[in-house]
C-alpha positions in Angstrom: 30.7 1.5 -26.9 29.2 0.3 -24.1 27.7 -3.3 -22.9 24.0 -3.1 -23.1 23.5 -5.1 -20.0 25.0 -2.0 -18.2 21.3 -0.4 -18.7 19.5 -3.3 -17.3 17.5 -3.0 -14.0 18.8 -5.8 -11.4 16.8 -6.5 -8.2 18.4 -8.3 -4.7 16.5 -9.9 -2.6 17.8 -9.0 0.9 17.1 -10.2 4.3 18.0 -7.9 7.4 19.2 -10.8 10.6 20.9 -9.5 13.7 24.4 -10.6 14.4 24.7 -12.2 17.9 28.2 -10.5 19.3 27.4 -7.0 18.1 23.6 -6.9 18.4 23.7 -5.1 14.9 21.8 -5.9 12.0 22.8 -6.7 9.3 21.6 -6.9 5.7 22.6 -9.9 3.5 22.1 -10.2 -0.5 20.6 -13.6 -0.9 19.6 -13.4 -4.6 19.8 -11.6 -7.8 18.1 -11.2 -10.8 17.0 -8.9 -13.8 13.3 -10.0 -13.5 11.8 -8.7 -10.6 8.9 -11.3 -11.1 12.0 -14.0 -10.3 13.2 -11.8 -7.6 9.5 -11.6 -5.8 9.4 -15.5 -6.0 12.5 -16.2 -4.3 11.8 -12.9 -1.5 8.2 -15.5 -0.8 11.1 -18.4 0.6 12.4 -15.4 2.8 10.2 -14.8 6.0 10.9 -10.7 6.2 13.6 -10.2 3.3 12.8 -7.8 0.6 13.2 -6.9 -3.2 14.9 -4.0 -3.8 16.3 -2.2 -7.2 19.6 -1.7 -7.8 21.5 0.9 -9.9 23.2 -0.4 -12.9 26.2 1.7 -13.2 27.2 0.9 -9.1 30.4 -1.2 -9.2 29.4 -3.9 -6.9 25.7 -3.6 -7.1 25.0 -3.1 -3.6 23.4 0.9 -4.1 19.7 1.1 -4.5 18.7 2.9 -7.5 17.1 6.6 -6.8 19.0 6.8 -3.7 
């Protein structure tokens, strides 16, 4: 049987900053949580991150969910 946090919704709050020797930008997961109220709070601390949804079921919770 499966664990029943497996079904949960987590959300990331990510900030996109551009690295300085390849002029690429790059996204960074600063926080995590399965409240997206908690989430929103901490994105407010983080001048142009955002909150996004992740799927469940992807191994190192990086995928967005619907994607």
């Amino acid at each position: 049987m499966p664990c029943a946090c497996q079904s949960k919704k987590k959300f990331e709050v990510v900030t996109t900053q551009t690295d300085p020797k390849t002029q690429q930008p790059k996204e960074r997961v600063v926080f995590s949580s399965q409240h997206k109220s908690v989430a929103d709070g901490v994105a407010k601390r983080y001048p142009g991150s955002v909150v996004r949804e992740v799927d469940p079921k992807a191994k190192n919770g990086s995928t967005p969910a619907g994607k």
